[in-house]
N, C-alpha and C positions, 0 to 999 in steps of 0.2 A: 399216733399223731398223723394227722391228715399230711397227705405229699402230694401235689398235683404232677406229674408226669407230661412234659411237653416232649412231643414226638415231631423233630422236622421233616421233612419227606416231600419229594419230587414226585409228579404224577408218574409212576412207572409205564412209558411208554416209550418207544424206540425213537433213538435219538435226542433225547431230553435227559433219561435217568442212565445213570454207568457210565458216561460216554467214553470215559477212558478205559473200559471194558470191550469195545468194543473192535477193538484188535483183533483178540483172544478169543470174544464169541459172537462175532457181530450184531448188530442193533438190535434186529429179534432177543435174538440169545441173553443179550447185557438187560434188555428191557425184563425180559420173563424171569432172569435172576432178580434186576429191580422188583418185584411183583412178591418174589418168594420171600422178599428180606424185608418188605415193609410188612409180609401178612406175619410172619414171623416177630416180629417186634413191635407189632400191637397187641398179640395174645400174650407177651411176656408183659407188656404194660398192665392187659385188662387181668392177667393171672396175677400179680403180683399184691393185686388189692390194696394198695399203699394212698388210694385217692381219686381223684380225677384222672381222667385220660384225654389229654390232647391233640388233637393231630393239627399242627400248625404247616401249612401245603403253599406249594408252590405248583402250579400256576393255584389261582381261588380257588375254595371248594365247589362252587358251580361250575368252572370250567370245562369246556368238550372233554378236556384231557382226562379226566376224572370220571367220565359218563359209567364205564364198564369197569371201574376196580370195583370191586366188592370191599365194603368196609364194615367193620362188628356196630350192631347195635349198642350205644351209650356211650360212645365217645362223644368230646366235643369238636366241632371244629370248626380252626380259624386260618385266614388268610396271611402269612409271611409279608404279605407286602411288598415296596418299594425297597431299594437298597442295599446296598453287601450285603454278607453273610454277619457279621456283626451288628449292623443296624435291625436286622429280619429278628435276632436271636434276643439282643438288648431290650426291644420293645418287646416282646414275649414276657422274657425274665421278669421285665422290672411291672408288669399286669399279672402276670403269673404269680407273683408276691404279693400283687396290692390284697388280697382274700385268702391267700394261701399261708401257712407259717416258715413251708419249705416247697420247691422246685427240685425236679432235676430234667436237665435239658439232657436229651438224647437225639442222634440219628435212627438211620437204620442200616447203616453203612458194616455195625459189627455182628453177625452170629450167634455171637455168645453173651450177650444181651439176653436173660435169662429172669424170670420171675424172682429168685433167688436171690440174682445179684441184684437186681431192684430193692429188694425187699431188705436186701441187709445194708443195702448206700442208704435206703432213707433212715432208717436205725440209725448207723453212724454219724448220720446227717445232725440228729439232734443235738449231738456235745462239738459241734461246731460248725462255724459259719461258711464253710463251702466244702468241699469234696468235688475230687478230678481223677477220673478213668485216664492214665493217658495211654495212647496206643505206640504200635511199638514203630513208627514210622514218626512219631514227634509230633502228632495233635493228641485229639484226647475222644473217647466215645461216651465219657458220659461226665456234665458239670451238674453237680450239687448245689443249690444256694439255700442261705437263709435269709441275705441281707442282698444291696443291689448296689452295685458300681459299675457306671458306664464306662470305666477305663478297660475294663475286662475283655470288652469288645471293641472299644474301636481303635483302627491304627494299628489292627493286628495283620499280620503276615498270613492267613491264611492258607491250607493246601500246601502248608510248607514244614519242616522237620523244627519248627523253632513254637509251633503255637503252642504246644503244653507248658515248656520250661518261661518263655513270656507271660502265659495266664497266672502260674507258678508267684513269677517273682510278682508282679502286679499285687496278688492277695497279698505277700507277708509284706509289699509297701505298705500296703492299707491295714496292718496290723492287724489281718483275721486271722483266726482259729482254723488250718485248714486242713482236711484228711487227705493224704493219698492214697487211693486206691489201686488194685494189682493193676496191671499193666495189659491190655487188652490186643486184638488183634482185628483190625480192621479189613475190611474187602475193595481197593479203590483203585490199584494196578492187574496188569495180569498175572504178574507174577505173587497175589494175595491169593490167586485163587485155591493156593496150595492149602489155604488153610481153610477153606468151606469143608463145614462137614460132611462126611463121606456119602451119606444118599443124595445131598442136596447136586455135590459133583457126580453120582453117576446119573441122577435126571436131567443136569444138563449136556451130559456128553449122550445118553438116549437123545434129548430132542435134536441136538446138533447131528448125529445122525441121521434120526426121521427127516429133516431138512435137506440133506443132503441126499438123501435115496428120491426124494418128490423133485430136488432140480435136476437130476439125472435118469 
C-alpha cells in the first residue's frame, strides 16, 4: 500500500537550523550537521520505497536559504507555511491524506530514521489508525496516520517532554487504533550528541578542527 512520507526540514544553514546546537558546535558546525541529517533522511525516505516523498521546508522551497542544498531527484516539495509547528504539520497531514491512504510525518532531527524503520511503520500502519516513534526526551520522531484529527496538533506543548504522552492520550480519546513504536533517539541538545553515529561525530569534530587551525 502506498505511504506518502512527509519530511519537515529547516533550510540547513547557520543560524536557522540546530540552533540549540550551537553551543557545542557553533553555527557553522550545527548548520553542516543540519545539512548531514536532512541528506541522510531523504535517502532513507527515497530508500524505503513506501510511496511519495515530501520535503515540506521552511523557509519556501524557492527561498535564497535553499539556493545551494543539494536535493535528490523525485521528491516533492512543498511550503510549511504560516503558523506553529502544529498548524505547519496539521495542514500537511490532513492534504497528505486527502490522496494518500496513510501518512507518516517525520523530521530529520533523529539518525536512526532508517529505510527499514520506514518500511516496517508503514506495514504496521495498516492494521491501524496511527502509530508514534516517541523519543526518549518526551516528543516523538516519527507520527503514523490513517485518519485526520486537528486535536493532535493544536494547543500542544511543543519542545517539551509532555508532546508524545499528549498526542498518546488525544488518539485513545478519539478511540483509534494506535501502535507504539520503539522509542527513538533524537539530536536537539548538546548533550544528544552522544548518540550521533560514530563517523558522522568524528567528521564533525575533523571540521571543527580544520576551523580552528584556518582562525589560528
Amino acid at each position: 500500500m502506498s505511504t506518502r512520507i512527509i519530511i519537515f526540514a529547516k533550510a540547513p544553514v547557520a543560524e536557522l537550523a540546530k540552533t540549540r546546537l550551537i553551543p557545542a558546535l557553533g553555527a557553522d558546525g550545527a548548520a553542516n550537521l543540519a545539512r548531514r541529517m536532512l541528506s541522510s533522511t531523504l535517502h532513507a525516505a527515497m530508500s524505503a520505497n513506501t510511496g511519495p516523498v515530501e520535503l515540506c521546508m521552511t523557509p519556501a522551497p524557492n527561498a535564497i536559504e535553499w539556493r545551494h542544498v543539494p536535493l535528490p531527484a523525485g521528491i516533492e516539495l512543498s511550503d510549511q507555511g504560516e503558523g506553529d509547528l502544529g498548524s505547519r504539520m496539521a495542514r500537511a497531514a490532513r492534504r497528505g491524506l486527502l490522496n494518500n491512504k496513510q501518512v507518516l510525518l517525520i523530521g530529520t532531527d533523529c539518525p536512526h530514521i532508517s529505510p527499514a524503520l520506514l518500511r516496517q511503520a508503514a506495514k504496521r500502519l495498516t492494521a491501524h489508525d496511527a502509530l508514534l516513534h516517541p523519543t526518549m526526551d518526551g516528543g516523538y520522531a516519527l507520527l503514523g496516520l490513517r485518519r485526520f484529527h486537528v486535536s493532535l496538533f493544536e494547543h500542544m506543548p511543543w519542545s517539551t517532554d509532555r508532546v508524545a504522552k499528549l498526542t498518546l492520550a488525544r488518539i485513545a480519546h478519539l478511540g483509534w487504533r494506535c501502535k507504539l513504536g520503539e522509542r527513538l533517539q533524537d539530536i536537539d541538545e548538546p548533550n544528544d550528541l552522544f548518540w550521533l553515529p560514530a563517523a558522522w561525530a568524528a567528521a564533525l569534530h575533523s571540521r571543527k578542527e580544520a576551523s580552528h587551525d584556518v582562525r589560528v
